[in-house]
C-alpha positions as CSV (number, residue, x, y, z in Angstrom):
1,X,-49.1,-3.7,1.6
2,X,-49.8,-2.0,5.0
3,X,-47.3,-2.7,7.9
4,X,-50.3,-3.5,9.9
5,X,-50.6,-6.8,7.1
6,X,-46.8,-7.7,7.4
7,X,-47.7,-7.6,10.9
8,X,-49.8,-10.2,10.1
9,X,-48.2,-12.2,8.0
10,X,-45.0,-12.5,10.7
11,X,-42.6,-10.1,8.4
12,X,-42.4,-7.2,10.9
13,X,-38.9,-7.3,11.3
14,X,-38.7,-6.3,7.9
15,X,-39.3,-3.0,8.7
16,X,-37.0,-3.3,11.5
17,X,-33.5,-0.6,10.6
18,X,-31.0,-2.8,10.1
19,X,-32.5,-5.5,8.0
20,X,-34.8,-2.7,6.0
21,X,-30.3,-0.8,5.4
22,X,-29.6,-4.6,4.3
23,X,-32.5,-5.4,1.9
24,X,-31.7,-1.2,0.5
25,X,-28.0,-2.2,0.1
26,X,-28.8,-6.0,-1.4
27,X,-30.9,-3.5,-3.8
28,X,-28.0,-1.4,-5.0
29,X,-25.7,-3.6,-5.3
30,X,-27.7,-5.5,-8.0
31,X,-28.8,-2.3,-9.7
32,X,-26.1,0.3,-9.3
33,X,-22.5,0.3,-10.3
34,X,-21.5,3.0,-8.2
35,X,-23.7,4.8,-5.3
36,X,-21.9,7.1,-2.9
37,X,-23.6,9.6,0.1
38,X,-22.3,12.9,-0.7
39,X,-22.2,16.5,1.8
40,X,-21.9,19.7,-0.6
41,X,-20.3,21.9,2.5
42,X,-17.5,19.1,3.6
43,X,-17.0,18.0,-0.1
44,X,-16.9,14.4,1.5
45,X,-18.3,11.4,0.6
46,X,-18.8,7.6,1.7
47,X,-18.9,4.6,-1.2
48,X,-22.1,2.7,-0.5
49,X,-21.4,0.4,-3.7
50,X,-18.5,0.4,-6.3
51,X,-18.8,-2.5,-8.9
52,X,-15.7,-4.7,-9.0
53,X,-14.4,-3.2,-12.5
54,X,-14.8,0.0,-11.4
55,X,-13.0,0.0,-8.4
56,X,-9.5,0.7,-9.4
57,X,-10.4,3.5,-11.0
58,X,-11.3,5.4,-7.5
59,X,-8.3,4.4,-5.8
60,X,-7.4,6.9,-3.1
61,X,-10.1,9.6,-4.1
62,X,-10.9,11.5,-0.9
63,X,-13.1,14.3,-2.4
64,X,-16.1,14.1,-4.4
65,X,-14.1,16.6,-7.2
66,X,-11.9,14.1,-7.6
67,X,-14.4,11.4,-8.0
68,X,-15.8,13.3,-10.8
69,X,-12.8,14.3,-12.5
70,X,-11.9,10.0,-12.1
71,X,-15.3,8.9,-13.1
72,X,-15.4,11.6,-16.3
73,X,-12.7,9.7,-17.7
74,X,-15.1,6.7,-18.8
75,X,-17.5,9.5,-20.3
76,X,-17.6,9.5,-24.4
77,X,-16.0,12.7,-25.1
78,X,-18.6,14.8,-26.5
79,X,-20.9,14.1,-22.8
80,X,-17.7,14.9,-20.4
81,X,-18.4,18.8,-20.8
82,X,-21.9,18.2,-20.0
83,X,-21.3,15.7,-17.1
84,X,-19.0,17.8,-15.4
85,X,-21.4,21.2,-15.6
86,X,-24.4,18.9,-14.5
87,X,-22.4,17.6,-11.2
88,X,-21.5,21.1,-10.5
89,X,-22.0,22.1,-6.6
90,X,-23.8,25.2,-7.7
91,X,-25.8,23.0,-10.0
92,X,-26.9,20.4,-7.7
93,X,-28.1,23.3,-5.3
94,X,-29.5,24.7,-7.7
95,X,-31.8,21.8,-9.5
96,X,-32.6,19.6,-6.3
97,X,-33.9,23.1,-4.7
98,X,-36.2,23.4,-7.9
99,X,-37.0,19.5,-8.3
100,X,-35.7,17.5,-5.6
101,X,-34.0,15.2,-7.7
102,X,-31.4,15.7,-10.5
103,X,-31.5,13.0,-13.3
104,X,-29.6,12.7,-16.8
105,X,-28.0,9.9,-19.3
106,X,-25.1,9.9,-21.1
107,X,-22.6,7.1,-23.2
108,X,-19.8,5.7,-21.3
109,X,-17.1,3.5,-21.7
110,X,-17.1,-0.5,-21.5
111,X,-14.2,-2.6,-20.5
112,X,-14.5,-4.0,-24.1
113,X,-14.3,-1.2,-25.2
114,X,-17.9,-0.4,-26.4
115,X,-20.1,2.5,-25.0
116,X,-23.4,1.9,-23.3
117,X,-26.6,4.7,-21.9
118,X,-25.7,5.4,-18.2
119,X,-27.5,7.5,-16.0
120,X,-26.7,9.2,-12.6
121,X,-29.4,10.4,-10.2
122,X,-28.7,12.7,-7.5
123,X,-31.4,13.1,-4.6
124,X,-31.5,14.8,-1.3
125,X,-30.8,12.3,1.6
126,X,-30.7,15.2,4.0
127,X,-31.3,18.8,3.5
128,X,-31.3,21.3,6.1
129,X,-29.3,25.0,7.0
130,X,-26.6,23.0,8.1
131,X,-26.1,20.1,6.0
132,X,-26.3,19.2,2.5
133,X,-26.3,15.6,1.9
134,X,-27.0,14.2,-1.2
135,X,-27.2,10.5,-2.9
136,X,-25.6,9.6,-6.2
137,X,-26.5,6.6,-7.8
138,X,-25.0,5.9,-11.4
139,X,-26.5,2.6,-13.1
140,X,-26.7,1.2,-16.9
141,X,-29.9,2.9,-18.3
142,X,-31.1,-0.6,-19.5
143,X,-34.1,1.0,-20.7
144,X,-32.3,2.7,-23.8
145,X,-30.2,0.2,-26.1
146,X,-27.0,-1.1,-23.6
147,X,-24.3,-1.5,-26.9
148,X,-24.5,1.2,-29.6
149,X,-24.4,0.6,-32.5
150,X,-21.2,-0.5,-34.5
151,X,-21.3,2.5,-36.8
152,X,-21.0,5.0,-33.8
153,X,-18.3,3.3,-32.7
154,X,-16.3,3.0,-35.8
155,X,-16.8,7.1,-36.5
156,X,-16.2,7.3,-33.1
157,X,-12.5,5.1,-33.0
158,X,-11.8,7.2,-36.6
159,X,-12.3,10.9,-34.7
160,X,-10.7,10.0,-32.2
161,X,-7.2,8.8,-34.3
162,X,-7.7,11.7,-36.3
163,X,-7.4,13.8,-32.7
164,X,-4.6,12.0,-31.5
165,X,-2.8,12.5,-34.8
166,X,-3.3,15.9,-35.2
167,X,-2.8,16.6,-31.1
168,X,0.7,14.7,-31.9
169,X,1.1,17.1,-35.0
170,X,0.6,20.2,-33.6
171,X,2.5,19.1,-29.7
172,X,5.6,19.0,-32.0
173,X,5.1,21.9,-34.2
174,X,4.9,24.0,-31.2
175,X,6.8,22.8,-28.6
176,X,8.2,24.4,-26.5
177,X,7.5,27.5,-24.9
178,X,6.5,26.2,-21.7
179,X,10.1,24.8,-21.1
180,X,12.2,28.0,-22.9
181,X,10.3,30.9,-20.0
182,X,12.3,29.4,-17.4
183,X,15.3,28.2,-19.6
184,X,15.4,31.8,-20.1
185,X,16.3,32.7,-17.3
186,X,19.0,29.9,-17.2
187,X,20.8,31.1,-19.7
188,X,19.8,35.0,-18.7
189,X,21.4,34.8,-15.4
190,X,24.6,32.7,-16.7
191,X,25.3,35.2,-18.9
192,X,25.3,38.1,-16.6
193,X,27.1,35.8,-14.1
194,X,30.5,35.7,-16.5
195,X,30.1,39.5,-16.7
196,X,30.2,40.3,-13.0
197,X,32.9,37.3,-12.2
198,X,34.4,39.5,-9.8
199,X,31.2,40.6,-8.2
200,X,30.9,37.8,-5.6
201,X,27.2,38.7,-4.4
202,X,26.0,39.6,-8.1
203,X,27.0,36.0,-9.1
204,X,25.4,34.5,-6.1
205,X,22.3,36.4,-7.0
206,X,22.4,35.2,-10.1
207,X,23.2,31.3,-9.0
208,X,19.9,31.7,-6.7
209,X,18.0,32.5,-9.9
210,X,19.3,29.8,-11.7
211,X,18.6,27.5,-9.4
212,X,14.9,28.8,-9.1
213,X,14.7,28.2,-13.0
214,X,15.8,25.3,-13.4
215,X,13.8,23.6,-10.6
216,X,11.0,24.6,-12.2
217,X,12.1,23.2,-15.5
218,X,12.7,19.7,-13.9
219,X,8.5,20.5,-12.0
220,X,7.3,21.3,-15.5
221,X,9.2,18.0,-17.4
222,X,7.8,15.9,-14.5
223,X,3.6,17.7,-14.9
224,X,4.2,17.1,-18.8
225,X,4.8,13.4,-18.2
226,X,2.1,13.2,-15.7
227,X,-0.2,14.2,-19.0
228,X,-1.2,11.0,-18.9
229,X,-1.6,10.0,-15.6
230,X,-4.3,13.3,-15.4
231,X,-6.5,11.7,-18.1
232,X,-6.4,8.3,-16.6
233,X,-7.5,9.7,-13.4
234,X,-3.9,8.8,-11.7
235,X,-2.9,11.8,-10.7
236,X,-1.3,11.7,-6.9
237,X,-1.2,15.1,-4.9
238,X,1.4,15.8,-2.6
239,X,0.0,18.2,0.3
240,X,2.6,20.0,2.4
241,X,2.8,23.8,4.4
242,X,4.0,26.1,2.1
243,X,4.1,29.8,1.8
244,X,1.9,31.8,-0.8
245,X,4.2,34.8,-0.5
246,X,7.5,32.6,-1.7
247,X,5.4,30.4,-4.6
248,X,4.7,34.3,-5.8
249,X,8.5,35.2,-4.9
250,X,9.8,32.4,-6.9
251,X,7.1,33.2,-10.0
252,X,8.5,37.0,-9.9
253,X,12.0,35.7,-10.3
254,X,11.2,33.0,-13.2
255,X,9.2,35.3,-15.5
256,X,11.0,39.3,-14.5
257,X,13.6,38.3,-17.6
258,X,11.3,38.0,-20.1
259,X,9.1,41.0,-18.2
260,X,12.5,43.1,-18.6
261,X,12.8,42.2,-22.1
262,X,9.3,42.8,-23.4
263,X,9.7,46.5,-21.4
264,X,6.4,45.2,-19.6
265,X,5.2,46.1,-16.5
266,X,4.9,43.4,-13.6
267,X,2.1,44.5,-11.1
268,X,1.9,42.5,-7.5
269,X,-0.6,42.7,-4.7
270,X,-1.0,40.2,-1.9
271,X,-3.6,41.1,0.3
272,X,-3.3,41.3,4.0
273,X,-5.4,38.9,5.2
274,X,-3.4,35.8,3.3
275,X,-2.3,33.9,5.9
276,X,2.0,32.9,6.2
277,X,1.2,28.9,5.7
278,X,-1.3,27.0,4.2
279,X,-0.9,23.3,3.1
280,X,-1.3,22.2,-0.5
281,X,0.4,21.3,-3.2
282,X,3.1,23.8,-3.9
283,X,4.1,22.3,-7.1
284,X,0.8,22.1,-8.5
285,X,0.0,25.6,-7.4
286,X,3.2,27.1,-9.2
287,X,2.5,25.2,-12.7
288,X,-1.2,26.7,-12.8
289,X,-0.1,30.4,-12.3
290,X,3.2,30.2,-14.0
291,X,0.7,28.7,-17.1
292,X,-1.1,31.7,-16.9
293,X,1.0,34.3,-16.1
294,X,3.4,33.1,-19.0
295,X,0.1,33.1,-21.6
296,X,-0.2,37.0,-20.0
297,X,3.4,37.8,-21.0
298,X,3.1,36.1,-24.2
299,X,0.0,37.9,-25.5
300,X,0.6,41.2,-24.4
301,X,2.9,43.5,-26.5
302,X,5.6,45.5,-25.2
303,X,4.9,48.3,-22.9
304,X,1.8,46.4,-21.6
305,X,0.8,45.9,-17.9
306,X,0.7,42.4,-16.4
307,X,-1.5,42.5,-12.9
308,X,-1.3,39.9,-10.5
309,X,-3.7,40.0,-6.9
310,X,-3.7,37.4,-4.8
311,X,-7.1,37.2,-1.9
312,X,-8.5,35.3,0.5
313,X,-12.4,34.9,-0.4
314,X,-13.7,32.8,2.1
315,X,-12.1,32.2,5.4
316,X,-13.1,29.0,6.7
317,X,-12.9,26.8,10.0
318,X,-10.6,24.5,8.6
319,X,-10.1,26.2,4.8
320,X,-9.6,29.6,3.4
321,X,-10.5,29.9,-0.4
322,X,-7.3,31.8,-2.2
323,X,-8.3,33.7,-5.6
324,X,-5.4,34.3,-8.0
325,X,-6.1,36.9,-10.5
326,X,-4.1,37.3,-13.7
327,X,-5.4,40.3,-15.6
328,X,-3.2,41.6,-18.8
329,X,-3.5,44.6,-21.8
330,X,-2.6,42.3,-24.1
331,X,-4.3,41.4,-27.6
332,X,-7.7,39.4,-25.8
333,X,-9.7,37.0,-27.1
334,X,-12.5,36.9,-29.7
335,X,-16.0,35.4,-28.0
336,X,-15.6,31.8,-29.7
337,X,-11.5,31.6,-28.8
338,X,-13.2,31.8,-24.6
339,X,-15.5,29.1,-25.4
340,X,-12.6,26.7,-26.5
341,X,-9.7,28.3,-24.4
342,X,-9.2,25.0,-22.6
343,X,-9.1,22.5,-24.8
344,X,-5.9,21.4,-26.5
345,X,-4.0,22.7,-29.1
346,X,-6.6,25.8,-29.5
347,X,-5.2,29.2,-30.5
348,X,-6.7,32.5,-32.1
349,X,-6.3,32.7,-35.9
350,X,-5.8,36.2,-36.4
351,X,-3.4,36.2,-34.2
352,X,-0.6,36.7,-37.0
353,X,1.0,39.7,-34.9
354,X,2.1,37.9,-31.6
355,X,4.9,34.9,-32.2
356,X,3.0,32.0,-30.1
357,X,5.6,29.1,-29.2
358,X,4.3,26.6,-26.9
359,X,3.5,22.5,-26.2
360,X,-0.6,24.1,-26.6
361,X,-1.4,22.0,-23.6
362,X,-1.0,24.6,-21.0
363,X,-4.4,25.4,-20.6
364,X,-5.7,22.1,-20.6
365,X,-3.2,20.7,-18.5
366,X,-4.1,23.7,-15.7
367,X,-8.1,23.6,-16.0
368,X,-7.9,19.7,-15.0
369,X,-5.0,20.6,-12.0
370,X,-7.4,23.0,-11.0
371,X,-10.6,20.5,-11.0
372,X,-7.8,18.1,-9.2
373,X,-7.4,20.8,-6.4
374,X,-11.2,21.2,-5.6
375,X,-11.0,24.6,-7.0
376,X,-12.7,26.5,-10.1
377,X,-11.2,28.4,-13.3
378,X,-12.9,31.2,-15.5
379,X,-11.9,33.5,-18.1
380,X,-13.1,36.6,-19.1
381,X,-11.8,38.7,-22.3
382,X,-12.7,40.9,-24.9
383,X,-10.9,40.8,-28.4
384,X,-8.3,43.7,-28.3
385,X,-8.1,44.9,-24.9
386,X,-6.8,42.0,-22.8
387,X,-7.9,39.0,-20.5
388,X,-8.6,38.2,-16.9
389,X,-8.0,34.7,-15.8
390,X,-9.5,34.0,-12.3
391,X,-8.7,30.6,-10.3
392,X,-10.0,29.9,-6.8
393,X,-8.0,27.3,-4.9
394,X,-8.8,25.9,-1.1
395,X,-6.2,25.3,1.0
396,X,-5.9,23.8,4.6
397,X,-5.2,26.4,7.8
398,X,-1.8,25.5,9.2
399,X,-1.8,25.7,13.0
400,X,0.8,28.3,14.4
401,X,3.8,26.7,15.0
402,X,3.3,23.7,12.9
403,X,5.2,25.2,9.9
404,X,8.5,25.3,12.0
405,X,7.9,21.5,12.2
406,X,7.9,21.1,8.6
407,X,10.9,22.9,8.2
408,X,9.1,26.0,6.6
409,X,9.7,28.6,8.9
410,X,11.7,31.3,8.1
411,X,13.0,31.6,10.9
412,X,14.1,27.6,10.9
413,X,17.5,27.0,9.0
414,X,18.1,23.9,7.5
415,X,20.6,21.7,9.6
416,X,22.8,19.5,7.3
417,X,23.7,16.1,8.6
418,X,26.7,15.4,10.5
419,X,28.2,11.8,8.9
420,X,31.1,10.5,10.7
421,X,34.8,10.9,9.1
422,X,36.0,8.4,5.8
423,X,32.7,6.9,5.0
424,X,32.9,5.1,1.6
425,X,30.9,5.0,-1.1
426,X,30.4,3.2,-4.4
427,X,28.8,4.8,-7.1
428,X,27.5,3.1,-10.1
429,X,27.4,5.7,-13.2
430,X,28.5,5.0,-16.9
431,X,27.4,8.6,-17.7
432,X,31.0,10.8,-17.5
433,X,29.3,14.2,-16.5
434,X,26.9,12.6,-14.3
435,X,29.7,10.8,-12.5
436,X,32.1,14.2,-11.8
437,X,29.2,15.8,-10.7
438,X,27.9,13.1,-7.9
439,X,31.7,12.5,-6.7
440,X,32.2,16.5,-6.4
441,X,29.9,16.9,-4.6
442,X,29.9,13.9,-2.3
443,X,33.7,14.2,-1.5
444,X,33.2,18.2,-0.4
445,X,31.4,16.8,1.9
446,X,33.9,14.5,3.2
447,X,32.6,11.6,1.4
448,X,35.3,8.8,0.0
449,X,34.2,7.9,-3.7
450,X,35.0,5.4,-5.6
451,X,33.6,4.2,-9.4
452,X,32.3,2.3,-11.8
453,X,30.6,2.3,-15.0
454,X,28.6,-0.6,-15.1
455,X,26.0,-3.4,-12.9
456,X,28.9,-5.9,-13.8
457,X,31.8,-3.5,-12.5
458,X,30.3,-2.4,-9.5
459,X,29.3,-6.7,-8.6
460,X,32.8,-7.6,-8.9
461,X,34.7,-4.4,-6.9
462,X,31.7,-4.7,-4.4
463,X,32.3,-8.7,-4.4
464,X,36.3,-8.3,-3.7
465,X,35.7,-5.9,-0.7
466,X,36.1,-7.0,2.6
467,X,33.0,-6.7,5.1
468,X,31.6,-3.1,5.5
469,X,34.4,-1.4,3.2
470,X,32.0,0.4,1.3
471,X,28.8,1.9,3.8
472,X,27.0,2.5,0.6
473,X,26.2,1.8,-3.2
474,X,24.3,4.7,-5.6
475,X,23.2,2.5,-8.2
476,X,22.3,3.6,-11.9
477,X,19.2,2.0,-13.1
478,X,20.2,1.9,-16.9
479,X,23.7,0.4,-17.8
480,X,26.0,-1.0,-20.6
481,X,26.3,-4.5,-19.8
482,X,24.6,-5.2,-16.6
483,X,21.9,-2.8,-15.6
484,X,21.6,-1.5,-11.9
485,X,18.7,-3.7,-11.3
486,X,20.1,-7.1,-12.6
487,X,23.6,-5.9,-9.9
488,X,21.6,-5.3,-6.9
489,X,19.9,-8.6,-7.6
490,X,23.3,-10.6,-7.6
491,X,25.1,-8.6,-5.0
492,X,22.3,-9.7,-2.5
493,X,22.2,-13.4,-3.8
494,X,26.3,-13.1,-3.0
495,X,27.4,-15.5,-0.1
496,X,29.0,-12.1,1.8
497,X,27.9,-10.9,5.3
498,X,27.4,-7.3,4.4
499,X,25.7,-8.5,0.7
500,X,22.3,-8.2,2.5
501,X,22.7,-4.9,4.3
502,X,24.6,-2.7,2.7
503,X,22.0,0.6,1.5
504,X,21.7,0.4,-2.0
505,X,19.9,3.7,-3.5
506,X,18.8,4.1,-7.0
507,X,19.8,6.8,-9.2
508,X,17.9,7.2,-12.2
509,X,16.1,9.8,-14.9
510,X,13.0,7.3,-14.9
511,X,10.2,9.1,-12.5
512,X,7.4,6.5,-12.7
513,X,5.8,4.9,-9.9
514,X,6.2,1.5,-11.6
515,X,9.9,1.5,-11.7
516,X,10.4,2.5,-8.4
517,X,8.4,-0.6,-7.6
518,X,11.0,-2.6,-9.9
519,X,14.0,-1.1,-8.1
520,X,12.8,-2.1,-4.7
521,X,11.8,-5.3,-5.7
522,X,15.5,-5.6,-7.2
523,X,16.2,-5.2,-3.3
524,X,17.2,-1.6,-3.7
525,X,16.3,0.6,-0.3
526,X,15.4,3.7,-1.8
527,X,15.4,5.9,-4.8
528,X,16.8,9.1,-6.3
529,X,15.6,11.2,-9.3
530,X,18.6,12.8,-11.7
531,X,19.0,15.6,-11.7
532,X,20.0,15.0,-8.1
533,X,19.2,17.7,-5.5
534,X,22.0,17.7,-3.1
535,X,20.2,18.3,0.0
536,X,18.2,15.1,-1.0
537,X,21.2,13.2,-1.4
538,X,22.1,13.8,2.1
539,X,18.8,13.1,3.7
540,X,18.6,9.8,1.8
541,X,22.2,8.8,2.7
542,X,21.5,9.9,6.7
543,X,18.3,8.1,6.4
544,X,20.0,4.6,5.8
545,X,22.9,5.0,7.5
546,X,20.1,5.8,10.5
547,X,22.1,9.1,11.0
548,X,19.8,11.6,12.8
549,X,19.8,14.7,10.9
């Protein structure tokens, strides 16, 4: 029908913008489950539709790698390989140049549980020099059979308990060398501590080291729990300025024991144009390279070389691209070992001359950090003569000046709060150890401590106190006979003026976001992590007791 007839038939404004947008969208949302506007160059996007039962899983996605890495979750295993190389920027360039649209099915998930034909299309909605803006559609592909059949499913349920059984095998046969590279240097560094007792500034050397290490022990415990959040799609980022040249500072100190001990050879080169600050996530960042650099190490014999190169590859407006390269002359990697290098729990088999200890999820866990991060991993090696892991990361320009307001300078020192004279706190702790160290290090800083060892104890001393006696409670979570949730409950039900306001902070070994949510719906005003970090512990305190720091 021409628009000349709809003319004539008194539907012109059909063709008007706004309605024609409105009859597009009514459209989509009936055939679509998800249909976002995508630009390649910004790796933005904007969510046109998002079916109701898939919306939680997109929750605070702000890149389109993200989305993928979210959406990839619902994919039957055997098409998420596939998925992900088809959704590729270089790929989508690549196939809309040659056809203008990009189209392919696949199985995905159900909420019951069953897999049904999907497809995603992917068409130009504006393609010039400047811009690259695509449209991605993803709909049931009702034109194939929706529900396969029972039999697929079955084998498919059966493989994948067999997986899980043998991934649970083999995670506790090896565990863990992840954890012993930096415990290494723990007990490393204590050791050579006793023997230079007398050697102030050797053992203070040593004590930074330590400190270093087991940081990064506590970073890696806390990624190996987040296991699961990163193949539910759950994974938060935590963007902040940092400085490339200390993450590779702090690496060198982690790993030079073991460097030392296998008489290896530890080669560095930052390259000039690396910029002082960028913001991104530092944690993140150090678990990827200290994953490869401590695979380097561990399969390369003694007297080998270990080279490390850190460039900037693309200088952006807003965004440089950082390439980390991790080259070793260690043992390699046969051509089939490359093409599986990333999935879990895969190791060489003639590797009988090289001790391998580790969880076997290092790999895996950094090729979906990097996918997390926007950036890209590759790997190239030849059986006998080593391997060159290369990852490109982007990170965000920091403005001069703005690192000194993130406390990252180097000029900037860290100002410790100034608390007023005989402030008193009650501390919550059945755990002996736990308790001298919290009440050390609270009273050398001129804090008055008093204890107790359970929810029950802490109620009743809190309950016979007169009206702000103690300016603070640190509350254990888990205790014997009244935990630290069930206390702060009662002591704010407690017909007692200060009962309502005094700062009650939770101190606890549980790290999830769902139990934070539990201690401050106990009525709990914030939250600490064991092991405590001291300098924490003082900006927590100032920050309820409204102290400026």
């Amino acid at each position: 029908m021409s628009v000349h007839l709809m003319e004539e038939e008194g539907f012109a404004d059909l063709a008007s913008g706004e309605r024609k947008s409105n009859c597009l969208l009514k459209i989509i949302h009936h055939v679509c489950v998800v249909a976002i506007v995508y630009e390649l160059k910004q790796n933005v996007f904007e969510m046109l539709e998002c079916r109701e039962d898939f919306k939680d899983y997109f929750v605070g996605v702000k890149s389109f790698d993200e989305f993928i890495l979210r959406y990839t979750t619902l994919i039957q295993e055997d098409w998420k390989e596939k998925y992900r190389e088809k959704l590729d920027f270089q790929n989508i360039e690549n196939e809309i140049m040659k056809k203008k649209e990009l189209y392919f099915e696949y199985l995905q998930k159900e909420k019951n549980e069953t897999y049904s034909w999907f497809s995603t299309r992917i068409f130009p909605n504006e393609w010039t020099d400047e811009k690259r803006e695509i449209i991605v559609i993803i709909a049931p592909e009702k034109s194939r059979k929706m529900n396969v059949q029972k039999e697929f499913v079955m084998k498919e349920a059966l493989r994948l308990a067999e997986k899980a059984n043998k991934a649970k095998t083999e995670f506790l046969s090896h565990m863990s060398h992840d954890i012993r590279t930096p415990l290494n240097a723990v007990i490393g560094m204590t050791t050579i501590a006793k023997i230079y007792a007398g050697n102030r500034e050797k053992v203070e050397e040593c004590l930074e080291k330590i400190t270093v290490s087991s940081k990064y022990i506590l970073a890696l415990i806390n990624n190996i729990l987040d296991m699961s959040k990163i193949e539910s799609g759950k994974m938060t980022l935590n963007y902040s300025p940092f400085s490339i040249q200390k993450v590779v500072g702090d690496i060198k100190t982690v790993i030079s024991p073991q460097i030392e001990e296998k008489k290896q050879k530890l080669q560095i080169h930052i390259s000039d144009d690396i910029k002082e600050y960028y913001v991104g996530d530092v944690i993140r960042t150090k678990q990827i390279l200290m994953n490869i650099i401590g695979n380097a190490i561990k399969f390369t014999p003694s007297g080998g070389t270990i080279y490390f190169s850190v460039i900037s590859t693309k200088i952006g407006m807003k965004k440089d691209t950082i390439r980390f390269e991790i080259k070793d002359t260690g043992i390699g990697m046969s051509e089939e070992l490359v093409k599986h290098v990333f999935e879990p729990f895969v190791q060489e088999m003639d590797r009988s001359e090289i001790v391998v200890e580790g969880t076997g999820l290092g790999l895996p866990i950094t090729k979906n950090l990097v996918y997390l991060l926007n950036g890209k991993i590759s790997v190239e090696s030849q059986l006998g003569k080593g391997s060159t892991f290369i990852i490109e990361l982007p990170f965000e320009q920091i403005k001069i000046g703005e690192e000194k307001k993130s406390g990252h300078s180097k000029s900037s020192k860290k100002v410790k709060p100034e608390f007023p004279k005989e402030l008193r706190i009650l501390i919550a702790e059945d755990n002996d150890i736990n308790l001298e160290i919290i009440t050390t290090l609270l009273e050398m800083n001129g804090f008055i401590v008093e204890s107790a060892n359970n929810g029950k104890e802490v109620l009743e001393k809190f309950k016979a106190s007169i009206q702000g006696y103690y300016c603070l409670i640190f509350m254990d979570v888990k205790m014997p006979v009244m935990d630290g949730l069930e206390a702060t409950k009662r002591i704010r039900q407690l017909d007692k003026k200060d009962a309502k306001t005094v700062p009650i902070i939770a101190m606890t070994a549980n790290v999830f976001k769902e139990d934070m949510c539990e201690a401050e719906e106990a009525g709990m005003n914030d939250y600490l992590i064991k092991p405590l970090d001291m300098e924490l512990v003082l900006k927590k305190i100032a920050k309820v007791l409204g102290i400026d720091e």
